[in-house]
C-alpha positions in Angstrom: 0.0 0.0 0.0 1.5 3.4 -0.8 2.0 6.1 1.7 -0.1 9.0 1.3 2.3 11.7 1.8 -0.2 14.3 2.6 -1.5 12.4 5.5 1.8 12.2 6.9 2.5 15.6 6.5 -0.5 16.2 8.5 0.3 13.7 11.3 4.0 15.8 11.7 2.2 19.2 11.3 -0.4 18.0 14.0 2.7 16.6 16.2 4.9 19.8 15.7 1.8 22.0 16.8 1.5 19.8 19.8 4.8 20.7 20.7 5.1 24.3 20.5 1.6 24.5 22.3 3.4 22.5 25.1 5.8 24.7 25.2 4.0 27.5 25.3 1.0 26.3 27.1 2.0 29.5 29.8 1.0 32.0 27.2 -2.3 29.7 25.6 -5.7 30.4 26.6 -8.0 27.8 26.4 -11.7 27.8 25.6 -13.4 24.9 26.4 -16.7 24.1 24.0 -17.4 20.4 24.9 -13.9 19.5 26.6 -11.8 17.9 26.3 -13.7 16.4 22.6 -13.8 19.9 21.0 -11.8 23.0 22.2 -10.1 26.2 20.9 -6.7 27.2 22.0 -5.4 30.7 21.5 -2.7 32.6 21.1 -2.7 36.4 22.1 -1.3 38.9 20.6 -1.6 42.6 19.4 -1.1 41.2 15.8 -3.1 43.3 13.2 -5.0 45.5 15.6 -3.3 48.6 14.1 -4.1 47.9 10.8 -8.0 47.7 11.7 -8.0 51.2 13.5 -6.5 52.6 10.9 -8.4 51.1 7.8 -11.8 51.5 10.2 -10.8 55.5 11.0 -10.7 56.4 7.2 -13.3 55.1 5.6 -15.4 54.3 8.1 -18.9 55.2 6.6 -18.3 52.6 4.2 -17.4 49.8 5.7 -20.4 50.2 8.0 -22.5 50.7 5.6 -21.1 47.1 3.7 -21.3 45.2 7.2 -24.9 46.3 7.3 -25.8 45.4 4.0 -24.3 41.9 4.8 -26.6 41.3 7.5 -29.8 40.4 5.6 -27.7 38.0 3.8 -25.9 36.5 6.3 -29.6 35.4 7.7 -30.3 34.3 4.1 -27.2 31.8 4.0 -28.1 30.8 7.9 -31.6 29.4 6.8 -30.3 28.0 3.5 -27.6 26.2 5.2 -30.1 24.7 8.0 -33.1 24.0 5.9 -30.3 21.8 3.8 -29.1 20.1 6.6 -32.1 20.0 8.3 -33.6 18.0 4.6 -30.6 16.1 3.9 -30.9 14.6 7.7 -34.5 14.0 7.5 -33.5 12.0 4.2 -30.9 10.0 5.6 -33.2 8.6 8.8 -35.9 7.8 6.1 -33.7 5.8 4.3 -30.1 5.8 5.7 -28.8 2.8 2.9 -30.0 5.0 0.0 -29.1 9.1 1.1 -25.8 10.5 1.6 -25.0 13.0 4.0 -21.4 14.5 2.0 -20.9 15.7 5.2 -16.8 15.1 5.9 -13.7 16.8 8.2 -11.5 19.2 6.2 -8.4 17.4 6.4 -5.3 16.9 4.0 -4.9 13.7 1.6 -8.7 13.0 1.0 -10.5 12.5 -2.4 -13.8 14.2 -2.6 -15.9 13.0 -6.0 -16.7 15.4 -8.3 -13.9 18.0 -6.4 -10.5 16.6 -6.6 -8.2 15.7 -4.2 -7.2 18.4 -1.6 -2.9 18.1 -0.6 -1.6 19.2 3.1 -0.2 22.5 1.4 -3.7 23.7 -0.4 -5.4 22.7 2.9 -2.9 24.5 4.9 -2.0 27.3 2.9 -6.4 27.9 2.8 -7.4 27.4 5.9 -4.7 30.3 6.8 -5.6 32.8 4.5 -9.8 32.2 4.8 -9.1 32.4 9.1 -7.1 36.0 8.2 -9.7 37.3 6.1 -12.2 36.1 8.2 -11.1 37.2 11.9 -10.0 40.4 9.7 -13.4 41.6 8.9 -14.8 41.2 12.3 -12.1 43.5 13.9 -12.7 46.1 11.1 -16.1 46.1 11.4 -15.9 46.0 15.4 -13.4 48.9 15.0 -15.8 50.6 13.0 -18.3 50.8 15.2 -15.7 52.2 18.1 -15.7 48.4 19.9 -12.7 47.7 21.3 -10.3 45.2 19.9 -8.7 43.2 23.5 -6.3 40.5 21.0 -5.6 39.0 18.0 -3.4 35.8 17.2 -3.3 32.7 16.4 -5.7 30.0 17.1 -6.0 26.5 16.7 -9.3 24.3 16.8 -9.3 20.9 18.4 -11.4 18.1 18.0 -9.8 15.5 20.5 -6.1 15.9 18.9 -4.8 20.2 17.7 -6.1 19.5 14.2 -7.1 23.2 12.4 -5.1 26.2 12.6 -7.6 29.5 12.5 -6.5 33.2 13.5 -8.5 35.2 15.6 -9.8 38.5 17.0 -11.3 39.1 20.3 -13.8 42.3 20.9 -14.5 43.6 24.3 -17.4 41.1 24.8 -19.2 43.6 27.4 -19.2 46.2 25.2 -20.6 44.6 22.4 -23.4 43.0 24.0 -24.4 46.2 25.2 -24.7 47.9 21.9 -27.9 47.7 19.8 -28.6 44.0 17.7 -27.9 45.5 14.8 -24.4 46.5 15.3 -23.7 43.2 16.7 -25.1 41.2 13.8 -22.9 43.5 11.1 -19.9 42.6 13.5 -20.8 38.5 13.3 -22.2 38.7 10.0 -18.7 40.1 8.9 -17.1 37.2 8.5 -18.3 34.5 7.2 -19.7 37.1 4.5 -16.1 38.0 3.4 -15.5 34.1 2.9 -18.3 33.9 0.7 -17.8 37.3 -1.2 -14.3 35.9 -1.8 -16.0 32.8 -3.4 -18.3 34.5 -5.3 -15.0 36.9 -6.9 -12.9 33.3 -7.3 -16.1 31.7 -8.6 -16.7 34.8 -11.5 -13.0 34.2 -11.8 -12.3 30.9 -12.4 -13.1 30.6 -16.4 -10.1 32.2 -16.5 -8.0 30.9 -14.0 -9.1 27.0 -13.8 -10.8 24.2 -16.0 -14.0 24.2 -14.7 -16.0 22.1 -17.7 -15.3 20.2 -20.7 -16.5 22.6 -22.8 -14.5 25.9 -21.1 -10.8 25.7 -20.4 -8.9 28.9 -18.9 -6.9 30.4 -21.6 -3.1 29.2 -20.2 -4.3 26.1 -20.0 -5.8 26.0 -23.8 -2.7 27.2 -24.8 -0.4 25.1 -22.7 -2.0 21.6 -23.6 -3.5 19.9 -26.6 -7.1 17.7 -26.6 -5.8 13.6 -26.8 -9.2 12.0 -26.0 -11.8 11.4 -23.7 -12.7 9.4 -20.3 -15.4 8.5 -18.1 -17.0 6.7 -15.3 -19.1 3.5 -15.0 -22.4 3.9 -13.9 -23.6 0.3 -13.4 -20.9 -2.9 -14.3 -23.9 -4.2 -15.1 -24.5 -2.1 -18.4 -22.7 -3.1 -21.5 -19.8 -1.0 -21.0 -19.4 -2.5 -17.6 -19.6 -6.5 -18.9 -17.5 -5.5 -22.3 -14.4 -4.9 -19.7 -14.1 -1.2 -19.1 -13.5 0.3 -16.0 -13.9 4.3 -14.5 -11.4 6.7 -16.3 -10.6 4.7 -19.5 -8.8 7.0 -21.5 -10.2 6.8 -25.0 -8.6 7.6 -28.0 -10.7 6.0 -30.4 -14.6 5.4 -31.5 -15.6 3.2 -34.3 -12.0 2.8 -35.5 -11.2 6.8 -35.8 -9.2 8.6 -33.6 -10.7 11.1 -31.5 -9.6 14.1 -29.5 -12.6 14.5 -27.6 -15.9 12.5 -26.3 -17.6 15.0 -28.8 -17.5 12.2 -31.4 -18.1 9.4 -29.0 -22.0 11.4 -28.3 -22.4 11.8 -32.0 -21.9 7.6 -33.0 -24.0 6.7 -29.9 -26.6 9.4 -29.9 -27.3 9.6 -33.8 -25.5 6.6 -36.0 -25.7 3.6 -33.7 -29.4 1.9 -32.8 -29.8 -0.2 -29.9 -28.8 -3.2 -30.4 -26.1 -2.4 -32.8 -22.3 -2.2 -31.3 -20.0 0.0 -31.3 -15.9 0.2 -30.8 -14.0 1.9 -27.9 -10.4 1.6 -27.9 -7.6 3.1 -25.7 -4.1 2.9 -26.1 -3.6 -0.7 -25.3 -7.0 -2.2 -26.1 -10.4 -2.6 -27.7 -14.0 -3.0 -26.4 -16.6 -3.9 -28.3 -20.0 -3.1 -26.7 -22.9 -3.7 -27.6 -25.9 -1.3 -27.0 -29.4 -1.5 -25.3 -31.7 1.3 -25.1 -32.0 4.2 -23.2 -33.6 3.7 -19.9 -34.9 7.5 -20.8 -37.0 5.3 -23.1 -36.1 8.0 -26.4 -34.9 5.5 -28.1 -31.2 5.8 -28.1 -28.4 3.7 -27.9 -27.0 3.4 -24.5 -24.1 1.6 -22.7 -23.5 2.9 -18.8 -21.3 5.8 -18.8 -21.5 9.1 -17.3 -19.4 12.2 -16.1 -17.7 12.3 -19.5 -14.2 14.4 -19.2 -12.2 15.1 -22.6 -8.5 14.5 -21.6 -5.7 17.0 -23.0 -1.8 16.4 -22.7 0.5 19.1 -21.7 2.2 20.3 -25.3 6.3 19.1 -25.5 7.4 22.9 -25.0 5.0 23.5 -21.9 6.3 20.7 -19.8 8.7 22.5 -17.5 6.3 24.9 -17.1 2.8 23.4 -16.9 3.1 22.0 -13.5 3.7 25.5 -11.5 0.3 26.2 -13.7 -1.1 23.3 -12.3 -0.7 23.7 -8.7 -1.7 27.3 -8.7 -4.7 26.0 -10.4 -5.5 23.6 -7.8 -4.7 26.1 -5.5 -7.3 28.4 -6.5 -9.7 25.9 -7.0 -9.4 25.0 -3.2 -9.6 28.3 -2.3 -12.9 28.8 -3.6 -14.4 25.6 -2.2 -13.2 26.4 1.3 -14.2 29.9 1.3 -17.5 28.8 -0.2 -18.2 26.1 2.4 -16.6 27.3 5.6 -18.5 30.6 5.0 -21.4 28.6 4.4 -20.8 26.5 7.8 -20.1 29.3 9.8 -24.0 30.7 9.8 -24.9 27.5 10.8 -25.9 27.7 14.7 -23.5 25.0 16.4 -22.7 27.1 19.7 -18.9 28.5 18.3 -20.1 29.9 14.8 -21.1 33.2 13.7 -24.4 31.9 13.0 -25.1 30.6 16.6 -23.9 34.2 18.0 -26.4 36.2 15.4 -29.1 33.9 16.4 -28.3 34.0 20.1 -28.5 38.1 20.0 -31.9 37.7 17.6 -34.0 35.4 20.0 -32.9 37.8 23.0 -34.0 41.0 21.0 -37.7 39.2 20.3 -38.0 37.3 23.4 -38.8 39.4 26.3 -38.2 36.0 28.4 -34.5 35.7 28.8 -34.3 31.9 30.2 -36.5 31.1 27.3 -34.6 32.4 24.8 -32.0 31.0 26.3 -33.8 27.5 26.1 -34.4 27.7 22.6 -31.0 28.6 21.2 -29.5 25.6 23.5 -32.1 23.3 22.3 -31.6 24.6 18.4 -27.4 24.5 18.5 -27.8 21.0 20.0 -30.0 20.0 17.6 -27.9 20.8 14.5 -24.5 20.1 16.7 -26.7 16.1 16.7 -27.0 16.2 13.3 -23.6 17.2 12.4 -22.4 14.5 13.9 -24.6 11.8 12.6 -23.9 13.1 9.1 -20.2 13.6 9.7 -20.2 9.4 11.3 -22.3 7.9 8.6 -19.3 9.3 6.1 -16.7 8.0 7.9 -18.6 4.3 9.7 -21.1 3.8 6.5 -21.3 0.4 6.9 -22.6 1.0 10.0 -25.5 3.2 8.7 
């Protein structure tokens, strides 16, 4: 079995932090969440805090003005996020062999289908830069509103083992609780906001920037590599392409005897020259498969043989090869970047007791409930709820066979 040499990258990285926590453990603070299972550790320092006054003191107007603007949506993306969890859960205790949760831990040298496969240094190198941003536009929109900043620093989230590093910034807690909701939820609502503003500029982006279809390839890259054929995935090995031998991610160079540079040719034979019934020829570079078609289970009458997620496959061009891989990894790069900012913002206005989300509902159901224990009630029994759900999601992934 081959190592995975992002895994144990992470294993050192976890064991390093270990260290120089231990170490330090004199100047840590600890926040316990459900200790000793789930915990923050921080790291205080004045780190930043200049930066915020002096962005906040010049345009000031502004930014307040943006943190406002983001609080309606940042309620928007809290009841998206839930009402998906909340569906996708209901789903999965109908009918837990059929429903997927795709609920899974960030972590280094996994494979998710349909994303890619996400190394230490993207996962690293993202978390980073989406905690900075993050912590970032709290403080400046704290700042803004004349709360004062106590810390910033380093932080490092810990579920049983130190396993994500995180930056952050702490407000004078008093103070902000005493000022009115709305200035509280633009400071929350910060946050997780910039995340997802960052994915939507990475997402507007990324023609440009990454591969992100068959039929749209950023310009480098078009330049940089030429088309060579065409792959896929099996969708049942009991469908003729299945039984005739081929397997997911058959690179194939040929249909029908003719060479072919992308699956556009392969959709022509099957889809308007071949008949169900009738076969046709796949071959790669060291074999050929003769299939024979059924029809369609569409019922339109088409030729069909089980294949899906159809990918046209380029090579990188002879006098691009030095080159092509830096291009590649800042393409990855990116790609993660958007994901993460995308679903971490998306996560953080979910209410699970430490997210933004669980704060901003916290202030809402004291500002509308004039019974304080109440109010209280609710927002315990709604964070445990979803903090329940989480976890069954995130242990069906991880124990399916279980489930």
């Amino acid at each position: 079995m081959a190592m995975n040499y992002d895994i144990l990258a992470f294993l050192i990285f976890i064991a390093m932090l270990s260290i120089v926590m231990y170490k330090n453990k004199k100047r840590l603070s600890l926040q316990k969440v459900l200790y000793p299972f789930v915990y923050i550790i921080l790291y205080k320092t004045q780190l930043g805090i200049g930066f915020m006054k002096r962005l906040s003191s010049r345009h000031r107007q502004i930014i307040v003005t943006i943190a406002y603007c983001f609080i309606g949506f940042a309620f928007a993306g809290m009841i998206f996020i839930s009402y998906a969890i909340l569906r996708t859960m209901i789903q999965f205790i109908i009918s837990p062999k059929t429903t997927q949760t795709g609920m899974a831990l960030i972590y280094p040298g996994t494979s998710i289908p349909g994303i890619g496969y996400l190394t230490f240094w993207y996962w690293l190198i993202g978390l980073f830069t989406i905690a900075l941003v993050h912590e970032l536009a709290h403080g400046i929109v704290a700042v803004a509103h004349k709360i004062k900043i106590k810390s910033s620093g380093f932080a490092v989230l810990g579920i049983i083992a130190p396993l994500f590093p995180a930056a952050f910034v702490e407000p004078d807690e008093k103070e902000m609780r005493r000022r009115p909701p709305i200035q509280q939820y633009s400071v929350l609502a910060a946050g997780p906001m910039i995340n997802l503003l960052i994915a939507l500029l990475l997402f507007a982006l990324m023609p440009y920037v990454a591969d992100s279809s068959n039929s749209m390839l950023a310009p480098f890259e078009s330049r940089m590599t030429v088309p060579t054929g065409f792959s896929f995935t099996i969708s049942n090995a009991s469908m003729p392409a299945g039984q005739a031998g081929l397997v997911n991610n058959t690179f194939i160079t040929s249909v029908n005897g003719a060479n072919v540079t992308s699956a556009d040719s392969f959709i022509e034979q099957l889809y308007y020259c071949t008949k169900p019934g009738q076969e046709i020829t796949l071959a790669s570079h060291n074999a050929s498969y003769a299939i024979k078609t059924i029809e369609s289970p569409a019922g339109n009458g088409r030729a069909y043989i089980g294949v899906e997620n159809l990918r046209n496959v380029r090579a990188v061009a002879p006098e691009y090869r030095s080159a092509y891989p830096v291009f590649a990894w800042f393409k990855g790069l990116f790609k993660w970047l958007f994901l993460l900012n995308f679903f971490i913002g998306l996560t953080n206005l979910l209410p699970i007791f430490i997210t933004d989300g669980a704060r901003m509902l916290q202030v809402a159901l004291e500002d509308t409930i004039s019974n304080k224990k109440r109010a209280d009630l609710i927002w315990k029994v709604i964070n445990w709820m979803f903090f329940a759900l989480i976890v069954i999601g995130l242990l069906s992934t991880y124990f399916k066979k279980f489930f």
